[in-house]
C-alpha positions in Angstrom: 0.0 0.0 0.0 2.5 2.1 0.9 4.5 1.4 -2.0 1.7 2.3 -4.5 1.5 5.9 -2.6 4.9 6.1 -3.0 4.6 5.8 -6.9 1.1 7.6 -7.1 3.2 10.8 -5.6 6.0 10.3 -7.7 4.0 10.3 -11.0 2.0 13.2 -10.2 5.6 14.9 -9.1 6.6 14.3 -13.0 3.3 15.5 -13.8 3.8 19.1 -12.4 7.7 19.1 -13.4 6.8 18.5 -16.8 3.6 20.7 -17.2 5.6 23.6 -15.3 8.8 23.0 -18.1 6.0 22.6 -21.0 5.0 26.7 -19.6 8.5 27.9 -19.3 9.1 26.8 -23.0 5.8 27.7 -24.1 6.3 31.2 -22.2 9.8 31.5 -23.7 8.7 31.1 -27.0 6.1 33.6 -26.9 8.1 35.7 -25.5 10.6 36.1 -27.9 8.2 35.9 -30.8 6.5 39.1 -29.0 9.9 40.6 -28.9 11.0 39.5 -32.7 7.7 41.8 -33.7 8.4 44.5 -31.4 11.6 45.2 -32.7 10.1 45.1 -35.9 10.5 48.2 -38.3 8.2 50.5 -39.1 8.1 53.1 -41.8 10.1 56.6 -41.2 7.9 59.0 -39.3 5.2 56.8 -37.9 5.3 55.2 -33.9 3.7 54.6 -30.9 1.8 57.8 -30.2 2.6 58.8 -26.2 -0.3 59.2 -23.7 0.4 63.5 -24.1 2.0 66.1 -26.0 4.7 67.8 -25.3 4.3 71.1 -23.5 7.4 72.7 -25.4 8.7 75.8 -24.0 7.3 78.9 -23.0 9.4 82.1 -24.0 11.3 83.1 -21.2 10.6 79.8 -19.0 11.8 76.5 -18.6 8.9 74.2 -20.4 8.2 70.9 -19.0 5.0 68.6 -18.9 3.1 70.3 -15.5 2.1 73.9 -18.2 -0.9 74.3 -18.2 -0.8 75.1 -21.8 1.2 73.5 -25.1 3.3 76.0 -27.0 3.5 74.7 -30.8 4.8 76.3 -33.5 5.7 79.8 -31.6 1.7 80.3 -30.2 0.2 79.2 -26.8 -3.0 76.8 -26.8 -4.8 75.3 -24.4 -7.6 72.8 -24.2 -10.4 73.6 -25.4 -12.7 72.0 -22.5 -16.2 73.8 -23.8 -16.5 71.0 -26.5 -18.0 67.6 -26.5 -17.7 64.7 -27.7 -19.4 61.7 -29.3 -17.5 58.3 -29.8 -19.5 56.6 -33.1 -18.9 53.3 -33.4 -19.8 50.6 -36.0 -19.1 47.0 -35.0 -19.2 44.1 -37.2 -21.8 42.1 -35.3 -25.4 41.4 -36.7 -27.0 42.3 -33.0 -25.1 43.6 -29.7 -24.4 39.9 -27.6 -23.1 39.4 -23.8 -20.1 37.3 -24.3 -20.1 36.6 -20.6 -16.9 36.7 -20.7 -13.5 39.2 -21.0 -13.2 38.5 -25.0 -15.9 38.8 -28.0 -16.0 38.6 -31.8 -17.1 41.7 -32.5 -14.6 44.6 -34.4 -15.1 48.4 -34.4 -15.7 48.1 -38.3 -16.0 51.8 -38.4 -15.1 54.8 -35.6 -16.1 58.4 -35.7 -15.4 60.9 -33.0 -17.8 63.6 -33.0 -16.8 66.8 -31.8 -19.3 69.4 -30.8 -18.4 73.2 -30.0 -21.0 75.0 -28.8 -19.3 78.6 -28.8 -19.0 78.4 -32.8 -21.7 76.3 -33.3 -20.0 73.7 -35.4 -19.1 70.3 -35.4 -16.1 68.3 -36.4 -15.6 64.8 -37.5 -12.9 63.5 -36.7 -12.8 59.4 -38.6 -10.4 57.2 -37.7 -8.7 54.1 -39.4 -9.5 50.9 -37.6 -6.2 49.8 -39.0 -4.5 52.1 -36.9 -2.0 50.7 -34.8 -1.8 51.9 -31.3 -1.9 50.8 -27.8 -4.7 49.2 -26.4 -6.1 47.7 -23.2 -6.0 44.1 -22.9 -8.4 41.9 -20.7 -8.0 38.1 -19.8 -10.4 35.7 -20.7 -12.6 36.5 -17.4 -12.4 40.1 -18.0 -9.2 41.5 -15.9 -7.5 43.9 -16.9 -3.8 42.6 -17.9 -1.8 45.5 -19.1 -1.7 47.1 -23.1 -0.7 45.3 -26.5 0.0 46.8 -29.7 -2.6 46.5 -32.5 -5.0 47.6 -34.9 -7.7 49.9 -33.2 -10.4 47.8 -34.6 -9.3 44.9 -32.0 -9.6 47.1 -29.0 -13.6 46.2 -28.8 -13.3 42.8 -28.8 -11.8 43.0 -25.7 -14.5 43.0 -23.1 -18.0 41.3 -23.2 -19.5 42.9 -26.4 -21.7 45.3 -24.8 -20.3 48.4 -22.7 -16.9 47.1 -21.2 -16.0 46.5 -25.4 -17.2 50.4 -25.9 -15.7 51.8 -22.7 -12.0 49.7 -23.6 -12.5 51.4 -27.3 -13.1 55.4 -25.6 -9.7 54.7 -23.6 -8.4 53.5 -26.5 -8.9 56.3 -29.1 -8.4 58.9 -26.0 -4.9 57.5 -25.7 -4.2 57.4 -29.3 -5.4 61.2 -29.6 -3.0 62.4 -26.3 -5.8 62.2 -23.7 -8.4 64.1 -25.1 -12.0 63.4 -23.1 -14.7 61.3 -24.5 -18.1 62.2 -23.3 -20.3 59.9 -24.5 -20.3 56.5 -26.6 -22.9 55.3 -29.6 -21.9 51.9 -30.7 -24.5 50.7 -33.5 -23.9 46.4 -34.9 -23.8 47.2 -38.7 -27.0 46.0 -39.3 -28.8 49.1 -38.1 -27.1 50.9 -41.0 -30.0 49.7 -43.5 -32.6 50.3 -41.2 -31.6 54.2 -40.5 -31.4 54.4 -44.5 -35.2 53.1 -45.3 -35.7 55.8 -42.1 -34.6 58.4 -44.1 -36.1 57.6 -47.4 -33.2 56.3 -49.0 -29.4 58.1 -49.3 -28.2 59.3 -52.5 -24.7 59.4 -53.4 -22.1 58.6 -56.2 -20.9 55.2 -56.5 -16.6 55.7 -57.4 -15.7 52.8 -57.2 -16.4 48.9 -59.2 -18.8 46.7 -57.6 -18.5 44.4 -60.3 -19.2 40.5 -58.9 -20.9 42.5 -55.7 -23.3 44.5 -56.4 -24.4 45.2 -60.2 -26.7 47.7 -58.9 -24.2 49.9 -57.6 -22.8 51.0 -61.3 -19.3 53.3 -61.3 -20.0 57.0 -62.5 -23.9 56.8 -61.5 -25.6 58.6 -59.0 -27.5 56.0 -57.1 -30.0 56.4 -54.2 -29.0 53.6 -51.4 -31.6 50.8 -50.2 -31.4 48.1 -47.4 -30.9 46.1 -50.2 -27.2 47.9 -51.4 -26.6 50.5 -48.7 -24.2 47.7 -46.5 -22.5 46.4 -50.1 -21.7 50.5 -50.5 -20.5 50.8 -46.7 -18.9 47.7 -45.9 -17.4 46.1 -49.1 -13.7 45.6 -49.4 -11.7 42.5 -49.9 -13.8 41.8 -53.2 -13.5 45.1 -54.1 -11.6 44.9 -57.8 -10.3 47.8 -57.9 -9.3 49.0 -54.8 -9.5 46.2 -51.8 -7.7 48.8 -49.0 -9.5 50.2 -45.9 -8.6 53.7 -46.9 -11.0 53.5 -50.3 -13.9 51.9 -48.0 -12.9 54.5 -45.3 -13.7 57.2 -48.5 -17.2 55.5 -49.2 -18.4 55.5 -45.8 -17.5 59.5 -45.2 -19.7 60.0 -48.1 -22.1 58.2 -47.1 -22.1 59.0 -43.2 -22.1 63.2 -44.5 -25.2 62.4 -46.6 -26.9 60.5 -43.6 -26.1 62.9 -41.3 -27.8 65.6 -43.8 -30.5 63.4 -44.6 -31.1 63.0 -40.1 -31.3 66.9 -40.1 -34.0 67.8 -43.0 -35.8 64.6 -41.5 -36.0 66.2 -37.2 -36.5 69.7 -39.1 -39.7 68.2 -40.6 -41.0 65.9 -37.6 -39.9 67.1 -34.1 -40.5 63.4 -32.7 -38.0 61.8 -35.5 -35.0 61.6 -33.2 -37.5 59.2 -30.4 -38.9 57.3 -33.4 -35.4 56.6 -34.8 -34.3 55.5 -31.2 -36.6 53.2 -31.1 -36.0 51.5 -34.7 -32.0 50.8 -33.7 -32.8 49.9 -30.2 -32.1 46.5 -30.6 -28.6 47.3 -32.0 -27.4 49.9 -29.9 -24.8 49.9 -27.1 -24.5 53.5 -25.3 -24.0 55.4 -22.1 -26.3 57.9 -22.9 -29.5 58.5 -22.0 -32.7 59.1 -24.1 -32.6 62.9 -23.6 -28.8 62.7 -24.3 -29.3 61.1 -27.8 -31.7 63.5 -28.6 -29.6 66.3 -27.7 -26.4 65.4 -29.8 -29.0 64.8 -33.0 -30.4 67.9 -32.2 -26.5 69.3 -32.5 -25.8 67.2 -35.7 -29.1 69.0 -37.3 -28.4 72.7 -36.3 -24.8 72.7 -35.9 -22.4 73.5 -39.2 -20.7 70.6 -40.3 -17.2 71.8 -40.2 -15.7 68.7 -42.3 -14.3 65.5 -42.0 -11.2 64.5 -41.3 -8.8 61.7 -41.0 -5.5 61.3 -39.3 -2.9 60.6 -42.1 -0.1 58.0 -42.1 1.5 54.8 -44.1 -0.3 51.5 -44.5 1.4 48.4 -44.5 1.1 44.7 -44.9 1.5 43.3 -41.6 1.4 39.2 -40.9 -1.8 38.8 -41.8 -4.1 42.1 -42.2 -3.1 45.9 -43.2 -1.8 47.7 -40.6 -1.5 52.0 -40.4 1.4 53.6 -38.8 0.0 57.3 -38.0 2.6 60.8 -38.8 2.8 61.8 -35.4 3.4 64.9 -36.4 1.0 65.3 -38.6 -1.3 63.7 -35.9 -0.3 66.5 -32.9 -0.7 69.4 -35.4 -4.6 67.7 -36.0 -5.2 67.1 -32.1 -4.0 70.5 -31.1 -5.8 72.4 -33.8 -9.2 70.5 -33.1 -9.1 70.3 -29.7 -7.3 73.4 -28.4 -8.0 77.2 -28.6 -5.4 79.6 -29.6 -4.5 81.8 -26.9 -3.4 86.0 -26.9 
């Protein structure tokens, strides 16, 4: 009896030795496969973006990150903390699911930062890349938070369980990305509530650019066509089939079109029915994650139909071809001169 013991606790010994060896190669491996990547290059002028911007030096003192103000390019800014902002999200899912869990399917397909100033009356959209490569939180499999990797934007939501924690991860994210700029608010719609806010709106009308040929035949190059629920998500969404042009950056074109024709077509429609903004609430219910209230919603449509739209823009940098999917390395200079002249005010 004793002897068998003796041998049961010997084998299960082996056991751990070997599962614990099996970790330490396992962990050494992906370690140094993490480390081959990291060390990878990337192209001339494009990095990790840091958490701030640098102050610079004031004339006459000696700079240094606790100013209250950034001085770029010879002129003194500071934040501009009157504005608001919107996070719009469009995630790959057919409906918003609990994962139950710290990891999900869904992608951030398409992100939009809205940024409202009430002073001038004007908003900016600010649309960015969800190839853009950047650092963002990363969550274990029961949800803890485990530190930050490095990758495409669009991954950030599917960290978390699919519904606010995803949303809330993908705010941190694009605040970090844009030097700590503050998200108000959040409005993450599954992509199919795209053809249900089009029939809402009697249709949008744009120009199709590009070759749906094999996609869509209805969506002919060089005609101005006005988008169903039938074609308005092969117009938005289409890529990899595309002939002519299968990059992000041509679909990224499509959908500012189309999102600066919705966004006109939202405004005529509350200018002609005060209870428009409630009734389209409740059509994308079902496919809406956000941390807004009713009133809330109603407010920033309100904005988006009297507000000027002061244009769209989009954060420029070089696209590669990464191990398996595109991957965009942002200017960061380029990117700073955008943050600071959308987000600060000019001082005397």
């Amino acid at each position: 009896m004793h002897e068998h013991r003796g041998r049961a606790r010997r084998l299960a010994l082996t056991v751990i030795v070997l599962a614990a060896a099996a970790a330490l190669v396992v962990g050494g491996l992906l370690f140094f496969s993490w480390l081959e990547k990291k060390n990878d290059p990337v192209p001339a002028g494009a990095g990790e973006a840091p958490t701030r911007i640098d102050p610079g030096e004031e004339p006459g003192g000696d700079g240094g990150p606790e100013l209250p103000a950034l001085f770029y390019g010879g002129k003194r800014y500071v934040y501009n903390d009157s504005l608001e902002t919107l996070l719009i999200l469009g995630i790959d899912d057919d409906t918003p699911t609990d994962s139950g869990k710290g990891r999900n399917s869904g992608q951030s397909d398409f992100l939009l930062l809205a940024v409202f100033d009430p002073a001038s009356e004007s908003c900016t959209l600010l649309q960015l890349d969800r190839n853009t490569m950047c650092e963002i939180p990363a969550l274990d499999y029961y949800g803890a938070e485990i530190g930050t990797e490095y990758a495409q934007l669009a991954l950030v939501h599917t960290y978390g369980n699919g519904l606010e924690r995803s949303c809330e991860n993908t705010a941190a994210a694009v605040s970090r990305l844009l030097y700590g700029i503050e998200i108000d608010n959040y409005f993450a719609l599954t992509m199919n509530a795209i053809p249900i806010l089009n029939d809402l709106v009697g249709g949008v009308t744009v120009r199709i650019e590009d070759d749906f040929s094999g996609i869509d035949d209805s969506l002919v190059k060089g005609e101005t066509v006005t988008l169903t629920s039938e074609n308005v998500e092969h117009y938005v969404r289409s890529r990899m089939r595309m002939s002519d042009d299968p990059t992000n950056r041509a679909r990224m074109r499509r959908q500012r079109t189309y999102m600066t024709a919705l966004f006109s077509a939202l405004s005529a429609a509350m200018r002609r029915d005060s209870a428009f903004a409630l009734d389209a609430y409740a059509a994308v219910a079902d496919s809406l994650v956000t941390d807004c209230s009713v009133d809330g919603l109603t407010d920033y449509m309100q904005r988006l139909s009297d507000y000027a739209l002061s244009g769209v823009v989009t954060p420029e940098g070089e696209t590669v071809l990464g191990e398996k999917h595109e991957e965009l390395y942002l200017d960061e200079a380029e990117l700073q001169r955008l943050v600071i002249e959308t987000f600060y005010r000019e001082e005397p």
